[in-house]
Every structure is written in C-alpha cells, then in structure tokens.
RODREN-887550 format. One line per field, with one value per atom (N, C-alpha, C, O): residue number from 1; residue in one letter; chain; atom name; x, y, z. Coordinates in steps of 0.1 Angstrom, whole numbers, plus 2048, in hexadecimal, padded with zeros to 3 digits. Last residue first. Example, Ala and Ser with C-alpha at 12.3 -4.5 7.8 and 13.67 -1.06 7.14 Angstrom:
2
nr	[2,2,2,2,1,1,1,1]
rest	[s,s,s,s,a,a,a,a]
kette	[A,A,A,A,A,A,A,A]
atom	[N,CA,C,O,N,CA,C,O]
east	[880,889,881,886,884,87B,884,88E]
north	[7EA,7F5,800,80B,7C7,7D3,7DF,7DF]
up	[847,847,84F,850,84E,84E,84E,855]
// end
This chain:
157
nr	[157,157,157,157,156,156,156,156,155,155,155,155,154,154,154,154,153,153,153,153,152,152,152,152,151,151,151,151,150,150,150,150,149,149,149,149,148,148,148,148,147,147,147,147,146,146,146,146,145,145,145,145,144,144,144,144,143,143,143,143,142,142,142,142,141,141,141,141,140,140,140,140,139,139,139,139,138,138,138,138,137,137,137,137,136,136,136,136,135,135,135,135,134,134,134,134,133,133,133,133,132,132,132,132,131,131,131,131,130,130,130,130,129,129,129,129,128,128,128,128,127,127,127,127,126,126,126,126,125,125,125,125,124,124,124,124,123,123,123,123,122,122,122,122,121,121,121,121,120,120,120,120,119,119,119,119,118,118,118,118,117,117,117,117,116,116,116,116,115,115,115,115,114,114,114,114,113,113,113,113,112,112,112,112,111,111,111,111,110,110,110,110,109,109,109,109,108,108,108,108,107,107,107,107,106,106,106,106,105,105,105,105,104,104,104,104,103,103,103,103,102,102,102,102,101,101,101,101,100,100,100,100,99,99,99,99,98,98,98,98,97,97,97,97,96,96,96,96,95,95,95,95,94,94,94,94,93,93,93,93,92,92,92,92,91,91,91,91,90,90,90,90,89,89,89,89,88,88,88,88,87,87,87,87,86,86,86,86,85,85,85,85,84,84,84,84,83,83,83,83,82,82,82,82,81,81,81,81,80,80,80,80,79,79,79,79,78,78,78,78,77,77,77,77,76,76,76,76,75,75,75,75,74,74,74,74,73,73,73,73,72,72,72,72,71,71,71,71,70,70,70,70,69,69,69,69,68,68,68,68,67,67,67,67,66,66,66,66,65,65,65,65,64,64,64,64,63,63,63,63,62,62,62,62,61,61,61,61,60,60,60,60,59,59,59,59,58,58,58,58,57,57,57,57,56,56,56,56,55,55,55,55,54,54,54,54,53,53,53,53,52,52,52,52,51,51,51,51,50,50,50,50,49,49,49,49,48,48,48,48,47,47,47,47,46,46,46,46,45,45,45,45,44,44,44,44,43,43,43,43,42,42,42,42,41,41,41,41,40,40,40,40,39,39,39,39,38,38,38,38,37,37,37,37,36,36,36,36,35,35,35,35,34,34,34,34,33,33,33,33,32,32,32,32,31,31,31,31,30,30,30,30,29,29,29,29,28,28,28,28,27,27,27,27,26,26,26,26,25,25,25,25,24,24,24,24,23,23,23,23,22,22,22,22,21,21,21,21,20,20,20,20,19,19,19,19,18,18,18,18,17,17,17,17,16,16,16,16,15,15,15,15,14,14,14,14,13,13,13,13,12,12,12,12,11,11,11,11,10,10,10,10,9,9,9,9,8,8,8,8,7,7,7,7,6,6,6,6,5,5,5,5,4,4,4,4,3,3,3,3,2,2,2,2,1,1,1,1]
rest	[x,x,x,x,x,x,x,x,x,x,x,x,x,x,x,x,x,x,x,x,x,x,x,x,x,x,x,x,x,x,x,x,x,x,x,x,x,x,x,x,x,x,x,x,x,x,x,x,x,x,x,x,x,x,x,x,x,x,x,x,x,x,x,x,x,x,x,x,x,x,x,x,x,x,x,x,x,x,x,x,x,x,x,x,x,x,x,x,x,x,x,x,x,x,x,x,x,x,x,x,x,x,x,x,x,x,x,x,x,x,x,x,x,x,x,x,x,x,x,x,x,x,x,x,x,x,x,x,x,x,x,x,x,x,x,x,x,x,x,x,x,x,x,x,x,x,x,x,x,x,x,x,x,x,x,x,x,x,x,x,x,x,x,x,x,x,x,x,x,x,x,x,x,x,x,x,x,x,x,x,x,x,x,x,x,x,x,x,x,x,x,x,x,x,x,x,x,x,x,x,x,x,x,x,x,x,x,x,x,x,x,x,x,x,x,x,x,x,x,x,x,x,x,x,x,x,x,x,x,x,x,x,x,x,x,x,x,x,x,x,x,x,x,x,x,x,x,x,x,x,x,x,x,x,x,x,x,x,x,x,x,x,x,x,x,x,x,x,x,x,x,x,x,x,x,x,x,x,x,x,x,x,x,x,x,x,x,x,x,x,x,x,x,x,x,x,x,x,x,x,x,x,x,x,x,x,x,x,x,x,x,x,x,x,x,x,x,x,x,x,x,x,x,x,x,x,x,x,x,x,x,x,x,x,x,x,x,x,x,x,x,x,x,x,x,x,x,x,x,x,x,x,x,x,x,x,x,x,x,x,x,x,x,x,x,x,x,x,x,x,x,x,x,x,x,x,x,x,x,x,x,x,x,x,x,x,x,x,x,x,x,x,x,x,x,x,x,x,x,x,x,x,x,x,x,x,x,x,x,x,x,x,x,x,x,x,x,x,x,x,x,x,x,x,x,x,x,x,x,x,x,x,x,x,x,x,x,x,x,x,x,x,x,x,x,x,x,x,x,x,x,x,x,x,x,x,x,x,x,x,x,x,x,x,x,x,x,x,x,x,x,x,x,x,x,x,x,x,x,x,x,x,x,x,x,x,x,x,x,x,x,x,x,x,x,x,x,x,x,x,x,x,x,x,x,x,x,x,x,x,x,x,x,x,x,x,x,x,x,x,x,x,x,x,x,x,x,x,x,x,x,x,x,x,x,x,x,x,x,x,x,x,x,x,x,x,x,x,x,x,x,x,x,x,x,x,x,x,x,x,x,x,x,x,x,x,x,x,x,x,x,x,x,x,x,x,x,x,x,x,x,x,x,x,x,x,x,x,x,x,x,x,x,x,x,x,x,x,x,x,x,x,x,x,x,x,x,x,x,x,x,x,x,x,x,x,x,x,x,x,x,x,x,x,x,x,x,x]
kette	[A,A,A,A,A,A,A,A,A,A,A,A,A,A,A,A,A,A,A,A,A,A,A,A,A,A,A,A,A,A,A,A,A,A,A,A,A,A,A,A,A,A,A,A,A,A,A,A,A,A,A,A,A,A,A,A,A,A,A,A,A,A,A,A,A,A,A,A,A,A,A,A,A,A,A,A,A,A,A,A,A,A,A,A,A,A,A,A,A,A,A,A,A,A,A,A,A,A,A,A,A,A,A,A,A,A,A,A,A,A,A,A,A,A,A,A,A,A,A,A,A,A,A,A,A,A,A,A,A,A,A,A,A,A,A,A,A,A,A,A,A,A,A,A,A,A,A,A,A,A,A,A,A,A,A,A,A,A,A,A,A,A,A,A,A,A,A,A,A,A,A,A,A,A,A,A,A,A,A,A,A,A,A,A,A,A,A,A,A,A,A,A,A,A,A,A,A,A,A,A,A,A,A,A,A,A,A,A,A,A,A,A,A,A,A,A,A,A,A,A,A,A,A,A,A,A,A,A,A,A,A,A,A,A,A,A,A,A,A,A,A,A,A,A,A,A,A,A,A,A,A,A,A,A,A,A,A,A,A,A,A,A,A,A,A,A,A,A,A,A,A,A,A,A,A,A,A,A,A,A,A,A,A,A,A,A,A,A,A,A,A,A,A,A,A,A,A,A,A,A,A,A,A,A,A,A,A,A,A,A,A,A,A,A,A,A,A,A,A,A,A,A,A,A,A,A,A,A,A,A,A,A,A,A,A,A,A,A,A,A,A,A,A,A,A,A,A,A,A,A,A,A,A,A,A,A,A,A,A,A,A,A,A,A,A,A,A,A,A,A,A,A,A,A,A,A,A,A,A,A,A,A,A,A,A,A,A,A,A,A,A,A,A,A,A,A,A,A,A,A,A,A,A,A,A,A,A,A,A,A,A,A,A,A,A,A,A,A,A,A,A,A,A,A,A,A,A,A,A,A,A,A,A,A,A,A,A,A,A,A,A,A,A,A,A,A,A,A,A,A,A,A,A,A,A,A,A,A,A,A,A,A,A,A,A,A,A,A,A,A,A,A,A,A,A,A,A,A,A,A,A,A,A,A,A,A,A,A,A,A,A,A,A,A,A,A,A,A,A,A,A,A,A,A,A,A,A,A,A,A,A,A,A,A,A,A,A,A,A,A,A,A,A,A,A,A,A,A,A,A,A,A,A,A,A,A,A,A,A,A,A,A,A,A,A,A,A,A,A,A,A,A,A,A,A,A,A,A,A,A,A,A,A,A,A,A,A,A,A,A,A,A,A,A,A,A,A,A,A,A,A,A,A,A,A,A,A,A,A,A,A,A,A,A,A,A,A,A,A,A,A,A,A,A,A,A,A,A,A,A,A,A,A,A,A,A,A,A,A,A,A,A,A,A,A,A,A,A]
atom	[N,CA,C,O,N,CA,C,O,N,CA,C,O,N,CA,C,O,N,CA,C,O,N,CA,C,O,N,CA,C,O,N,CA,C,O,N,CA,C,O,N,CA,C,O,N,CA,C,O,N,CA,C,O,N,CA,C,O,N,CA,C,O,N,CA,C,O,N,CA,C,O,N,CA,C,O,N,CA,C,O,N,CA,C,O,N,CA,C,O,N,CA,C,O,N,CA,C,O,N,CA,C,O,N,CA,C,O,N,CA,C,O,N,CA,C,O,N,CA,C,O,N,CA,C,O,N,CA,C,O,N,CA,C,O,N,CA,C,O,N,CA,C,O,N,CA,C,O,N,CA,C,O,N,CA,C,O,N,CA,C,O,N,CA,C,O,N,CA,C,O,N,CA,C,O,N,CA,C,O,N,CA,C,O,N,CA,C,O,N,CA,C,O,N,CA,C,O,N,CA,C,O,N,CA,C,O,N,CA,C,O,N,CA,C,O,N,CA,C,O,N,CA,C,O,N,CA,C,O,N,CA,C,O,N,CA,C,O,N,CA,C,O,N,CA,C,O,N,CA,C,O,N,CA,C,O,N,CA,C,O,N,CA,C,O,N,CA,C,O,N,CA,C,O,N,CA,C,O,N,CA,C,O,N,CA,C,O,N,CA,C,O,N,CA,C,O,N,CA,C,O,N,CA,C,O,N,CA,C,O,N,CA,C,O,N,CA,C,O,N,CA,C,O,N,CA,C,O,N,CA,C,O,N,CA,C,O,N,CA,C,O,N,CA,C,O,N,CA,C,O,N,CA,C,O,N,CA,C,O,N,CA,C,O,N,CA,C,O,N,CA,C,O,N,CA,C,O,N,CA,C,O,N,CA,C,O,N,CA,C,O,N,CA,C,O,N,CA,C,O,N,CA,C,O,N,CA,C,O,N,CA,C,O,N,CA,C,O,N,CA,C,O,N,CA,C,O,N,CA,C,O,N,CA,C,O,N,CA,C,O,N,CA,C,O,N,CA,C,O,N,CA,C,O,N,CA,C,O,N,CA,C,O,N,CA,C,O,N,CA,C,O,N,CA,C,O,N,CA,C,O,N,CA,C,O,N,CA,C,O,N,CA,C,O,N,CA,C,O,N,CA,C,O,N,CA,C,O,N,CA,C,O,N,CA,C,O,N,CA,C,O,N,CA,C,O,N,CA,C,O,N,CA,C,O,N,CA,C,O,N,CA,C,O,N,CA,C,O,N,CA,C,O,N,CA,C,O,N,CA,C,O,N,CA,C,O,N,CA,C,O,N,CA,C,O,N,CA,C,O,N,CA,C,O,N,CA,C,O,N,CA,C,O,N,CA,C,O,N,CA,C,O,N,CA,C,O,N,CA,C,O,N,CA,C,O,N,CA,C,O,N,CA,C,O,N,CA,C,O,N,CA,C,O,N,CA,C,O,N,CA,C,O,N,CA,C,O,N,CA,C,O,N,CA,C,O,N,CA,C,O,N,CA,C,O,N,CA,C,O,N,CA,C,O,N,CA,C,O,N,CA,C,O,N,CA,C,O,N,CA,C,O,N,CA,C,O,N,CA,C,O,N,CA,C,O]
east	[85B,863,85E,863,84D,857,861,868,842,842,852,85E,83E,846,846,84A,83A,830,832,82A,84F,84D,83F,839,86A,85D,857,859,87D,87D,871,869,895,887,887,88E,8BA,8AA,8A0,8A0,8C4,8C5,8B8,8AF,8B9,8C0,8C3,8C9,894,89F,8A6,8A1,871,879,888,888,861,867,86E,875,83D,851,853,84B,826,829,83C,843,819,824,822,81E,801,805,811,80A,7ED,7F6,7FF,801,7CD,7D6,7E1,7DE,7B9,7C2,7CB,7D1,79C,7A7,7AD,7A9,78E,78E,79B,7A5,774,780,787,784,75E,75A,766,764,75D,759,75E,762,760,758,74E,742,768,76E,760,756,75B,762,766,768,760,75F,762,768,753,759,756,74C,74B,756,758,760,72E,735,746,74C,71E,722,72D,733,710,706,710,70B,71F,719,711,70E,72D,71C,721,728,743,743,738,737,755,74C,749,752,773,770,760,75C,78E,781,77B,77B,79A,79F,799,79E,797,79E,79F,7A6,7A4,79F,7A2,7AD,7B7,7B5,7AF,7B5,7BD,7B5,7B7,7B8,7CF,7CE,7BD,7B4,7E4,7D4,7CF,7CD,800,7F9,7ED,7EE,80A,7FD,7F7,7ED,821,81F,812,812,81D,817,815,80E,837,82B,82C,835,84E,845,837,82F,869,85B,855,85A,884,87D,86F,868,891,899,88B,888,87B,881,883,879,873,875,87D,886,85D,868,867,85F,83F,84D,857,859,845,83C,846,851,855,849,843,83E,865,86E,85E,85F,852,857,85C,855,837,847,84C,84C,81F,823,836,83E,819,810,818,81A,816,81F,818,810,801,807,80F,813,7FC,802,802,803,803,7FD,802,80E,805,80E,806,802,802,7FA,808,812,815,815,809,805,7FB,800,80F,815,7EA,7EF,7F6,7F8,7D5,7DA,7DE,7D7,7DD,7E0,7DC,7DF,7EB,7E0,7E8,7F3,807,801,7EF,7E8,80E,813,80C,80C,811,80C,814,81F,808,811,80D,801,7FC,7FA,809,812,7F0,7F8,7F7,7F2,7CB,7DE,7E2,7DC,7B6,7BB,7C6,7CD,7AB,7A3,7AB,7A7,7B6,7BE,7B7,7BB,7C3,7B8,7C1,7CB,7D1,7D4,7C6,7BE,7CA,7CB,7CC,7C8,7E9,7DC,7D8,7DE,7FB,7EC,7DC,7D0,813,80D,804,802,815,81F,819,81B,802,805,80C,806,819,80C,802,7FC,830,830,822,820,82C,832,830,82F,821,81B,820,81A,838,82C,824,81F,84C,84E,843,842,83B,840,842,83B,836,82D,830,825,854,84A,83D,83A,85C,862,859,858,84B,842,84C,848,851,843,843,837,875,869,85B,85D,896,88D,87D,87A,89D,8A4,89C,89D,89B,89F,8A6,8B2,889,893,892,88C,876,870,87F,882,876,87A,87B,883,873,87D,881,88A,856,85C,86D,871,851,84B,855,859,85C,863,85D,866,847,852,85E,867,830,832,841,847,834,830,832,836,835,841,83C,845,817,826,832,83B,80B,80D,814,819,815,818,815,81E,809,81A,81B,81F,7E9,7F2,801,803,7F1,7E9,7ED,7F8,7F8,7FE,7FD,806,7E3,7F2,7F6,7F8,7CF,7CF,7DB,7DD,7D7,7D9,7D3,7D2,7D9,7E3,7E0,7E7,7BB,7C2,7D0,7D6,7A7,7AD,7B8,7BD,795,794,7A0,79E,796,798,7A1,7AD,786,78F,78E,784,773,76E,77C,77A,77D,780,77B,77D,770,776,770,765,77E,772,77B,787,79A,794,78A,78B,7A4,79D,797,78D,7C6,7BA,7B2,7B7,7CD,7CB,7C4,7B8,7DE,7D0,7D7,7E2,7E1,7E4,7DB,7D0,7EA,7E4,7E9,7F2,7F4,7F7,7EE,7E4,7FF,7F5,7FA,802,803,80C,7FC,7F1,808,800,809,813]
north	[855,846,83D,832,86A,863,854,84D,87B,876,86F,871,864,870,86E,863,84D,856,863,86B,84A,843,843,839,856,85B,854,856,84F,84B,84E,845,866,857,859,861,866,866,85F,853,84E,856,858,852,834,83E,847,84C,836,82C,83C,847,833,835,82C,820,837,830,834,83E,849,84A,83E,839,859,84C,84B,84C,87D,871,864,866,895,88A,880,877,8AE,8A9,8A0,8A1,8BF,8B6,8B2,8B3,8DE,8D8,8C9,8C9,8F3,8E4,8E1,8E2,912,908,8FA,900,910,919,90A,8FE,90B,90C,914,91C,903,90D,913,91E,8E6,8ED,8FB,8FD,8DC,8E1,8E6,8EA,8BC,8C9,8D1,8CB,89A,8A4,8B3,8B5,87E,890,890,88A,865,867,876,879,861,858,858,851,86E,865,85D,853,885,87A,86D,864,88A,88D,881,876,899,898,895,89E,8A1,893,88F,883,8BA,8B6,8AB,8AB,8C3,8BB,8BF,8C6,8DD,8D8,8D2,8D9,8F2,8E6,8DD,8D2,913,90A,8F9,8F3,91D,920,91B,91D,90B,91C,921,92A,8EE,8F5,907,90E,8D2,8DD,8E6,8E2,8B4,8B9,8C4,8C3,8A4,8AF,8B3,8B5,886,88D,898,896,86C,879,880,880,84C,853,85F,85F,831,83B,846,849,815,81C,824,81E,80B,80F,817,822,80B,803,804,7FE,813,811,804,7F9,823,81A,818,81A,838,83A,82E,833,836,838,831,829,843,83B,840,848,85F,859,84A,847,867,85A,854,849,876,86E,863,856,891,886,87B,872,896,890,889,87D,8A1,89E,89E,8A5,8A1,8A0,89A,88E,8B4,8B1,8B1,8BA,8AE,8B5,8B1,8A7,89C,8A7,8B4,8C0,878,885,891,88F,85A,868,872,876,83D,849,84E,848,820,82D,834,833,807,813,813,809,813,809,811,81D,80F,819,80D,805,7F8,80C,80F,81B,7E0,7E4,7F3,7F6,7D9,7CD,7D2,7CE,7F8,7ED,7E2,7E2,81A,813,802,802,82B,824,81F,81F,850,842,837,83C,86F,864,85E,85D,878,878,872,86C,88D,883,882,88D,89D,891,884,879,8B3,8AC,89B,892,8C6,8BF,8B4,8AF,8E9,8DD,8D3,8D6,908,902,8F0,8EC,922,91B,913,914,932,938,931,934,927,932,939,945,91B,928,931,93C,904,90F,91A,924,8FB,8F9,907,910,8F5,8FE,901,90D,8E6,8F6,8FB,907,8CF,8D9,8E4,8ED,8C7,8C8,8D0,8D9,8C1,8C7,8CE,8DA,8B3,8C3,8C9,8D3,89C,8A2,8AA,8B1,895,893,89A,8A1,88E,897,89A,8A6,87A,887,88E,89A,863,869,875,879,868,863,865,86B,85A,869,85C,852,846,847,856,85A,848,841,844,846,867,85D,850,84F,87C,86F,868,864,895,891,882,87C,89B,89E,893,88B,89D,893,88F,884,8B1,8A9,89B,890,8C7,8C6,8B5,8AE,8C3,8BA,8BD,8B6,8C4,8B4,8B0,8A6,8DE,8D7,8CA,8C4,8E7,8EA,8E1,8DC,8E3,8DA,8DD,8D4,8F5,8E2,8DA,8CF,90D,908,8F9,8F2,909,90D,905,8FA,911,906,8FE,8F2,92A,91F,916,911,932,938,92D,929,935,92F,92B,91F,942,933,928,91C,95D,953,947,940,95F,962,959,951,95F,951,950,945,970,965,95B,953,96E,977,96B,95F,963,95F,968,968,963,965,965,966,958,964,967,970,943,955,95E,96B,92D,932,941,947,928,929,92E,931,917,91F,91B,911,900,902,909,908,8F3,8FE,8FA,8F2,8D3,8DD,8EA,8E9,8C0,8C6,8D0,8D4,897,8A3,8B1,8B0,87B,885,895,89C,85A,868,870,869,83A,844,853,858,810,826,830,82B,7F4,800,80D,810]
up	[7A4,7A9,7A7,7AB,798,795,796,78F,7B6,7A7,79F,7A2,7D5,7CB,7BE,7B9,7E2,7DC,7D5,7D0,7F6,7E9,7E3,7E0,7FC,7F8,7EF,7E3,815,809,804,809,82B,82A,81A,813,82C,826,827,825,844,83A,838,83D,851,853,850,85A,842,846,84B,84A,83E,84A,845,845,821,827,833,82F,81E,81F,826,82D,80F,813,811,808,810,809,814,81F,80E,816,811,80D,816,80D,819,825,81A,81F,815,809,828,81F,821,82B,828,82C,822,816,830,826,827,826,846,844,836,835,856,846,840,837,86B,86C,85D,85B,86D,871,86E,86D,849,857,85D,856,83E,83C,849,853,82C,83B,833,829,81A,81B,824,828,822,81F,820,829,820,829,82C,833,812,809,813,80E,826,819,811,80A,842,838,830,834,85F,85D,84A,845,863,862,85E,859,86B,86B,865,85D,87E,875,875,87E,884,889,87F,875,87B,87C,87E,87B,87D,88B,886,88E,85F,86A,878,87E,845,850,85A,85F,855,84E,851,85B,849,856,850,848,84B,84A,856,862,845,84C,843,837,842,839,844,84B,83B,843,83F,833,83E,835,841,84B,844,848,83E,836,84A,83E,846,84D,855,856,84E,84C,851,849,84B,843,86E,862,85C,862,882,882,874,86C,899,88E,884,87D,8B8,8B4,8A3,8A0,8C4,8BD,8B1,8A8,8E1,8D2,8CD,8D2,8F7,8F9,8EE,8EE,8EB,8F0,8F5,8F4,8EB,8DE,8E4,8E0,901,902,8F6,8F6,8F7,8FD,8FD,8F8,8D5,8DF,8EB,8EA,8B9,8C2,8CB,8CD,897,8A6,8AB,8A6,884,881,88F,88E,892,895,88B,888,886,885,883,878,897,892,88E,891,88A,890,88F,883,87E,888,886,881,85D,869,875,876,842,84C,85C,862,831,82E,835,833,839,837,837,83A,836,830,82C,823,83A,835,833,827,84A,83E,838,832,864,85B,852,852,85F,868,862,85D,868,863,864,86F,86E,86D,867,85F,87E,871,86F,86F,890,891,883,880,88E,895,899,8A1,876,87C,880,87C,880,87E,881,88A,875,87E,875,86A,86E,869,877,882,874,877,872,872,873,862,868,864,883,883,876,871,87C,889,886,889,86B,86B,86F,869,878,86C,86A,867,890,890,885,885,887,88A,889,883,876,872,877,870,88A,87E,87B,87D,89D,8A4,895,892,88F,892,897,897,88B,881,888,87E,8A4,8A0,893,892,8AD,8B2,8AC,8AB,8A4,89C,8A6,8A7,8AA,8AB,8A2,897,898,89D,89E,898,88F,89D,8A2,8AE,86A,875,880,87F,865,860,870,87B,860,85B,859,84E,85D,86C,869,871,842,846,854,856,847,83E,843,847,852,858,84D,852,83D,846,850,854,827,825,833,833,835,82E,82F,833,835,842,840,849,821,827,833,839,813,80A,817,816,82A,82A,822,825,81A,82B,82C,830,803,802,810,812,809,805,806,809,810,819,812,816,7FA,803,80F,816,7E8,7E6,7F2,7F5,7F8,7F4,7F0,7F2,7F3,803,801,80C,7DA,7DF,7EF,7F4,7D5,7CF,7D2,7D0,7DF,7E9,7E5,7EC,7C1,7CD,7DB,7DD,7A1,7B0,7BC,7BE,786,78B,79E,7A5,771,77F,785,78C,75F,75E,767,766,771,762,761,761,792,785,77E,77F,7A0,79C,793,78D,7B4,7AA,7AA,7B1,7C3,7C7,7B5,7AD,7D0,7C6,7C5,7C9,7EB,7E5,7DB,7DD,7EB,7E2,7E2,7DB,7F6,7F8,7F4,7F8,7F8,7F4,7F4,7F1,801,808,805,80C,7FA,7FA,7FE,7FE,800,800,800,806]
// end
C-alpha cells in the first residue's frame, strides 16, 4: 500500500479570484509542513519530532491544525499503527520511535480557521470545517531508514 494526498485550488472561468494570493499562500504552508515533517522522518528520531515539525509550521502561519486526522503507518493494511499526529503531544522522547525500514504516510491536514471537523453528511465520506474556513491536506508515503526517508509517492519513482 502507498497513501498520497494532494490539494489544488480551482478557480471559475474568467470571474477571476478574489483571495487567490492567500490561497497560494495557505497552501505553500502545508507543502512546507509535509516537507519539514518529512525531514524529521529518519531512523532514531521519534513520531513527535514529525509532529512538532508539522505543527509549528502549521501554527506559526496562523492556520489551525485538524486534529481529529493524521498520519498513520502503512503496510500489509493502509492505515496501521504508528498514529502520526500533525501536533506535538507531550514528551517526544514517549512517541515511537523511528525505526530503519518502517513505512508511514506524513499528511498534515489544517485549515484556515480553527480545524474543527463536521462529519454530518450524504455520501459517508466528505467532511468540512466547522466553521466553514477552507482545508487543506498533502501527504507522501516514506520509507524510514538512516539517511534520507525515501518518498515513495514522489513523482517519478
């Protein structure tokens, strides 16, 4: 199994788009949140150095983080354990540990507002934010070794 997650903005035809500078802009912050949270993603660091990454960038923009969805591992089934929070919860040195050959899918999911899920719907699948602030997620599937993790949801490979 691999686990990728991509957002796009989509503009109308030719109304042109009020907001499309802080849409970049919101976006940009979860490609930097993926790829510093990625970063932490080697062997002997934990899932909370991966989730401080993540959040702080997250957070530090002024977005908020959802905190009801995260990362997880990925191997015989597509979603397995580790969680991998896109927050920092407690004592890194208590999350697990980062082990040469584990496979997880980093995927911060924030939204501009507070972050807050709704769940009410008709097809059993879309959520939106509470408070109707707009969401975003991007995600890769990485190998854990000592060097580089290994992206193996990156175009190309």
């Amino acid at each position: 199994h691999t686990d990728t997650a991509w957002t796009k903005i989509i503009t109308g035809h030719g109304t042109g788009d009020r907001g499309q500078e802080e849409k970049e802009k919101f976006l940009h912050v979860g490609l930097e949140a993926l790829r510093k949270g990625i970063a932490q993603a080697r062997a002997g660091n934990r899932i909370g150095h991966i989730s401080k990454a993540i959040g702080e960038t997250i957070e530090g923009a002024g977005y908020g983080i959802v905190k009801t969805l995260v990362g997880h591992g990925v191997g015989k089934d597509l979603h397995e354990k580790p969680q991998v929070p896109n927050y920092a919860t407690g004592d890194i040195a208590a999350t697990p540990e980062l082990v040469e050959g584990m496979t997880i899918a980093v995927e911060p999911i924030y939204a501009q507002g507070k972050g807050d899920l709704v769940y009410a719907n008709t097809d059993g699948w879309t959520l939106a934010t509470r408070d109707g602030s707009l969401s975003a997620e991007f995600e890769h599937t990485v190998v854990i070794t000592r060097a580089d993790p290994v992206i193996l949801t990156a175009s190309g490979v």
